[in-house]
N, CA, C and O atoms as a GROMACS GRO file, in nm:
protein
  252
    1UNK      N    1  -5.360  -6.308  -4.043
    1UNK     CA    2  -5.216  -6.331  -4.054
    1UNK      C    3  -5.145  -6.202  -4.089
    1UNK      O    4  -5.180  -6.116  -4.169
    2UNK      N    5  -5.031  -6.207  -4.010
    2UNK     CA    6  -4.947  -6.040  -4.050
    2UNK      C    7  -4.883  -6.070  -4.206
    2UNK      O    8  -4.870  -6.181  -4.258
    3UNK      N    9  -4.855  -5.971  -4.251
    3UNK     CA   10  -4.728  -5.956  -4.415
    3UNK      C   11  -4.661  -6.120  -4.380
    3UNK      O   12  -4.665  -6.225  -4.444
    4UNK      N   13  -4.582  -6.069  -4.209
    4UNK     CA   14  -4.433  -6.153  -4.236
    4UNK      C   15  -4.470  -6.316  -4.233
    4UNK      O   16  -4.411  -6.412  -4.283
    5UNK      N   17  -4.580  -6.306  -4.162
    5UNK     CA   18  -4.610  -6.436  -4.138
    5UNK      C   19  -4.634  -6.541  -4.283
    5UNK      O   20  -4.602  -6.658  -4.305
    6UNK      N   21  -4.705  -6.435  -4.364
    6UNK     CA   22  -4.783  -6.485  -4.514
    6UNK      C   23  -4.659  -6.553  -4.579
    6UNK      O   24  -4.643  -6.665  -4.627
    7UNK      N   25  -4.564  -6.428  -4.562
    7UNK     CA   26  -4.401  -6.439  -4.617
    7UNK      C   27  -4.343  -6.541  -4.568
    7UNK      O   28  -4.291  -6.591  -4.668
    8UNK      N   29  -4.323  -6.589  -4.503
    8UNK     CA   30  -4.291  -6.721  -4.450
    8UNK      C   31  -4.328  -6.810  -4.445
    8UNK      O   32  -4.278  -6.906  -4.386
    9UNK      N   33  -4.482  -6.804  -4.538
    9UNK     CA   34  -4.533  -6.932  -4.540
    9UNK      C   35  -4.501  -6.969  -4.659
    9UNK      O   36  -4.527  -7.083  -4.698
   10UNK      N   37  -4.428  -6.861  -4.750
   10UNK     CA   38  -4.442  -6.929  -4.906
   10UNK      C   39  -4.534  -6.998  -5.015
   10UNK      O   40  -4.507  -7.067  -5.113
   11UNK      N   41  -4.688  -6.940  -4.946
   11UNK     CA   42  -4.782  -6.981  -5.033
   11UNK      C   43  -4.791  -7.158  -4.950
   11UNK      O   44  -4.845  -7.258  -4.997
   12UNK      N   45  -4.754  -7.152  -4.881
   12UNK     CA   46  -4.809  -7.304  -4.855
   12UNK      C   47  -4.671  -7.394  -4.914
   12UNK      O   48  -4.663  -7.516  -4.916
   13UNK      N   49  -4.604  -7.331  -4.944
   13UNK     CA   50  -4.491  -7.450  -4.976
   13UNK      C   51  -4.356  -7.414  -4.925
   13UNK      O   52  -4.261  -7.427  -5.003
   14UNK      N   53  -4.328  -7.356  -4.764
   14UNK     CA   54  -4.221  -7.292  -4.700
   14UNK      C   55  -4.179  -7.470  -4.692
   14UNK      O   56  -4.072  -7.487  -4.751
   15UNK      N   57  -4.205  -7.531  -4.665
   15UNK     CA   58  -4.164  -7.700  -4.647
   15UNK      C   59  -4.014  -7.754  -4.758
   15UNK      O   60  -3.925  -7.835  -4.735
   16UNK      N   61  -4.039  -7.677  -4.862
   16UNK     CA   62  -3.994  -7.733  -4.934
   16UNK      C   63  -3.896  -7.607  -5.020
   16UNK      O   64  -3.826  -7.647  -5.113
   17UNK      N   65  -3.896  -7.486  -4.991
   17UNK     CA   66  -3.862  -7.382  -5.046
   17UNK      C   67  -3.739  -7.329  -4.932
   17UNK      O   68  -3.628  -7.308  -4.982
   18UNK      N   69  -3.754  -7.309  -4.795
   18UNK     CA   70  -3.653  -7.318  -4.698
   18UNK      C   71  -3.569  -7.385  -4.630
   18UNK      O   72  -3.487  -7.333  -4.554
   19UNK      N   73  -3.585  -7.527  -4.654
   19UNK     CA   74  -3.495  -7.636  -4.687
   19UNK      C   75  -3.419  -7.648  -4.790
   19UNK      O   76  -3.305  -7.693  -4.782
   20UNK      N   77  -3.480  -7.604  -4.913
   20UNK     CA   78  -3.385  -7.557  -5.018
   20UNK      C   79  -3.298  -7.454  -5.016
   20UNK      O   80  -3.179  -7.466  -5.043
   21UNK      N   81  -3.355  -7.344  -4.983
   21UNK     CA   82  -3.259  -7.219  -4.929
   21UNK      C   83  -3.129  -7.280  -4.862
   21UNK      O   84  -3.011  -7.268  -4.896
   22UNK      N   85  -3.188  -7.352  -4.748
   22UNK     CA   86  -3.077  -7.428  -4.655
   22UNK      C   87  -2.994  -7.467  -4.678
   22UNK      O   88  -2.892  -7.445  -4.614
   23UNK      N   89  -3.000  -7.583  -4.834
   23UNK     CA   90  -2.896  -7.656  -4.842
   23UNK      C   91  -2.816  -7.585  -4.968
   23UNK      O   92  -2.709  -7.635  -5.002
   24UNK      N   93  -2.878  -7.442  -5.054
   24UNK     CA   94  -2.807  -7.366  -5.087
   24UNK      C   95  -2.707  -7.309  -5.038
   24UNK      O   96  -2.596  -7.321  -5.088
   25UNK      N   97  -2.737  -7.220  -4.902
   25UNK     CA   98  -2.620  -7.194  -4.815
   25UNK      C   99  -2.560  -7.267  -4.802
   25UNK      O  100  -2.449  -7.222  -4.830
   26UNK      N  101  -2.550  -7.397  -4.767
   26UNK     CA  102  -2.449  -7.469  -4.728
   26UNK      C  103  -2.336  -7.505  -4.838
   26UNK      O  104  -2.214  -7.511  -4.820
   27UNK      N  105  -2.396  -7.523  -4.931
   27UNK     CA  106  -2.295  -7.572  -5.066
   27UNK      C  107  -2.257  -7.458  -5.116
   27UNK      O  108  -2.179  -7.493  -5.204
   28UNK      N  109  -2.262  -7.309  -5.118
   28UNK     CA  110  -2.177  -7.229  -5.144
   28UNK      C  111  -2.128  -7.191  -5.041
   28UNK      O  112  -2.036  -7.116  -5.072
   29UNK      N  113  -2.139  -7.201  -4.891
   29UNK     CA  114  -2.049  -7.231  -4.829
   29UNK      C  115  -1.931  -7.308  -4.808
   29UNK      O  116  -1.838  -7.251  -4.752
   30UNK      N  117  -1.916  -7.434  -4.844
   30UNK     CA  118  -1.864  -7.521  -4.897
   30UNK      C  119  -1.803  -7.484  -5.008
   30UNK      O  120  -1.695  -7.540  -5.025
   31UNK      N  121  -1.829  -7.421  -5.074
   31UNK     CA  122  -1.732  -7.391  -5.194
   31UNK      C  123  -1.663  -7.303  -5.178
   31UNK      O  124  -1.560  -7.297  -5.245
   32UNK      N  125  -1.701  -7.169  -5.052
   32UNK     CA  126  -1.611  -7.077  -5.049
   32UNK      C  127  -1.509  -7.135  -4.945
   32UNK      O  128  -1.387  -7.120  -4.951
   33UNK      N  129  -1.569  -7.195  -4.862
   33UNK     CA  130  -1.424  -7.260  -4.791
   33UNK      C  131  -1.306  -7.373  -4.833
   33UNK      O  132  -1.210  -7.408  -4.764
   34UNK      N  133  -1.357  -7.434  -5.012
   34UNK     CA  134  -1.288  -7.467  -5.069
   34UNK      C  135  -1.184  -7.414  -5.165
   34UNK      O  136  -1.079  -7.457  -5.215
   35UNK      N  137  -1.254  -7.306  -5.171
   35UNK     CA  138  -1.187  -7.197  -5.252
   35UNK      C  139  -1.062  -7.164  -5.175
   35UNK      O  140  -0.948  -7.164  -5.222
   36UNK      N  141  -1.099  -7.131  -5.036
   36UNK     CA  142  -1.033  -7.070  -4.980
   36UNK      C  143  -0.904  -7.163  -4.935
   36UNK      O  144  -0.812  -7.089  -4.896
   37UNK      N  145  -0.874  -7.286  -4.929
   37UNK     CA  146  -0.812  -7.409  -4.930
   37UNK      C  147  -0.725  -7.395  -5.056
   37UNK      O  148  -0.608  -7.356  -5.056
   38UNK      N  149  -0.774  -7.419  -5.127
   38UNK     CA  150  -0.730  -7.406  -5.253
   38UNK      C  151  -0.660  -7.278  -5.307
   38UNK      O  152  -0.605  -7.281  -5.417
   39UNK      N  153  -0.662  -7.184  -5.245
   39UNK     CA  154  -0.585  -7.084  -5.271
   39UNK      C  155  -0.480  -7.064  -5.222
   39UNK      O  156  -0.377  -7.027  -5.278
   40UNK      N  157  -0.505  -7.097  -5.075
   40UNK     CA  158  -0.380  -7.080  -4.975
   40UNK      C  159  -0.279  -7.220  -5.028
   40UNK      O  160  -0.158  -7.199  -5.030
   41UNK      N  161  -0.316  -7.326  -5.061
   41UNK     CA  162  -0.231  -7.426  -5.118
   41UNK      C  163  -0.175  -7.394  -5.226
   41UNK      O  164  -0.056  -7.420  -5.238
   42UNK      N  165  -0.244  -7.329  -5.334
   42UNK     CA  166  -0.189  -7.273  -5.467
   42UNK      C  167  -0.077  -7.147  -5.425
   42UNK      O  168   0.034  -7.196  -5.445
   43UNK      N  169  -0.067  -7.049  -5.391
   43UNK     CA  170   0.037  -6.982  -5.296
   43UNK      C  171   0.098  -7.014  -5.280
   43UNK      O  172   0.184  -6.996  -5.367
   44UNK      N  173   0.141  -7.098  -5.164
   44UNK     CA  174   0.221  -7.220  -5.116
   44UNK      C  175   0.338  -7.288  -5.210
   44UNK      O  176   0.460  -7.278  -5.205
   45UNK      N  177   0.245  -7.366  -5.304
   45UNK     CA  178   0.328  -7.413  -5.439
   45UNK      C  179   0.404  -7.315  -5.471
   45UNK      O  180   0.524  -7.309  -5.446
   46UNK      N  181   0.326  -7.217  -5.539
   46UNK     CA  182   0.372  -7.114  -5.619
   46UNK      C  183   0.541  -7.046  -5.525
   46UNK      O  184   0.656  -7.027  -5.566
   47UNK      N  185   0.480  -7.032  -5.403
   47UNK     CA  186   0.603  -6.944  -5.290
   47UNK      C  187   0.740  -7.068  -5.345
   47UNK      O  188   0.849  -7.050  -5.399
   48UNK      N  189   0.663  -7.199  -5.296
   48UNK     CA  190   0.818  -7.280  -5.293
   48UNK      C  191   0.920  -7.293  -5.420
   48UNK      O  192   1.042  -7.311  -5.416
   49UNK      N  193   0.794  -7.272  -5.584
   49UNK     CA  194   0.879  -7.261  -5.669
   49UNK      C  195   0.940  -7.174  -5.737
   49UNK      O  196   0.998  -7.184  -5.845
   50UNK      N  197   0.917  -7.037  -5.627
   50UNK     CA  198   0.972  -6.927  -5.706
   50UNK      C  199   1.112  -6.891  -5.618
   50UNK      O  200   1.132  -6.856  -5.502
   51UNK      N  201   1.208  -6.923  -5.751
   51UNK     CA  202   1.336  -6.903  -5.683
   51UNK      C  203   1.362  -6.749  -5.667
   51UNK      O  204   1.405  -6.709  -5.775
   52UNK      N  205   1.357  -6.684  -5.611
   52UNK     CA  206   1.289  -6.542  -5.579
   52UNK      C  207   1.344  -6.565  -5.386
   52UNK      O  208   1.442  -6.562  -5.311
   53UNK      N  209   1.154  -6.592  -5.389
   53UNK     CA  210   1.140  -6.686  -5.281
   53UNK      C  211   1.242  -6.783  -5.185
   53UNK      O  212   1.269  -6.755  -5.068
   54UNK      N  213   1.291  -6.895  -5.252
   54UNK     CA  214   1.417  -6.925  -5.189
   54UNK      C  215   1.507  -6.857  -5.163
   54UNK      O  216   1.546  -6.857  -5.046
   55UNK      N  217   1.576  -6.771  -5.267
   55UNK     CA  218   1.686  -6.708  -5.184
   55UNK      C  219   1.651  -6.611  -5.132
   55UNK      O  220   1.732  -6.525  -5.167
   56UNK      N  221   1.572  -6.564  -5.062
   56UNK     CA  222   1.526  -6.442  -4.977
   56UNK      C  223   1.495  -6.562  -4.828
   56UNK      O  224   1.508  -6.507  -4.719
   57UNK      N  225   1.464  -6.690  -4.826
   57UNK     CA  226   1.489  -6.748  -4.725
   57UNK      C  227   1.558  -6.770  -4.675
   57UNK      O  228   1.541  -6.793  -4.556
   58UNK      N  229   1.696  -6.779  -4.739
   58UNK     CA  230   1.787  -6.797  -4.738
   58UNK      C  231   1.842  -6.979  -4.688
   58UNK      O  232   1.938  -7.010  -4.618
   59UNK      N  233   1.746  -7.065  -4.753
   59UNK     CA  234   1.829  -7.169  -4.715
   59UNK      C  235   1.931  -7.235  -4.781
   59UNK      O  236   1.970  -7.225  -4.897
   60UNK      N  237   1.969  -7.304  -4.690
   60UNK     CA  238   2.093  -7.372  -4.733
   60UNK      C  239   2.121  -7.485  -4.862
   60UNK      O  240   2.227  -7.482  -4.924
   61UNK      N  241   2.030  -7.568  -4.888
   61UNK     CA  242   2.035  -7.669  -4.971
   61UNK      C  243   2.017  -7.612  -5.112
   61UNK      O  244   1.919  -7.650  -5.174
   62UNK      N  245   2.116  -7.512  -5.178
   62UNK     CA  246   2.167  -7.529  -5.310
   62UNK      C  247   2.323  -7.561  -5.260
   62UNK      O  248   2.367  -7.539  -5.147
   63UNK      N  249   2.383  -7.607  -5.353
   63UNK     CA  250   2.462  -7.657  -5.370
   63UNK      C  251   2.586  -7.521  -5.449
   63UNK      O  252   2.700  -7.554  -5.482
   0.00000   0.00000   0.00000
C-alpha cells in the first residue's frame, strides 16, 4: 500500500472518520451562510433606522 492510500484508510476506521469530516463541512457551512443572512438583514435594519440614511434618500413620508 502507498503513504496516501494508508492515509485514507484511517487505520481502518475511514468509515466513520470521513463521514464525519463530511458532515463537519456542511454545518459550518451552514453557519457561514447563516451568518452571512444575518448580516445582510442586520444592515438592512440598521440602514432603515438611521435617520442619516433616510434623508440622504430622500423620501417623502416625513411630514
Amino acid at each position: 500500500m502507498s503513504g496516501m492510500e494508508t492515509f485514507l484508510e484511517m487505520g481502518g476506521h475511514a468509515g466513520y472518520i470521513w463521514p464525519a469530516y463530511g458532515i463537519v463541512a456542511l454545518v459550518l457551512a451552514g453557519l457561514w451562510l447563516a451568518s452571512r443572512r444575518f448580516v445582510r438583514a442586520s444592515n438592512a435594519e440598521l440602514e432603515d433606522l438611521n435617520p442619516r440614511a433616510r434623508r440622504k434618500r430622500g423620501s417623502g413620508d416625513e411630514a
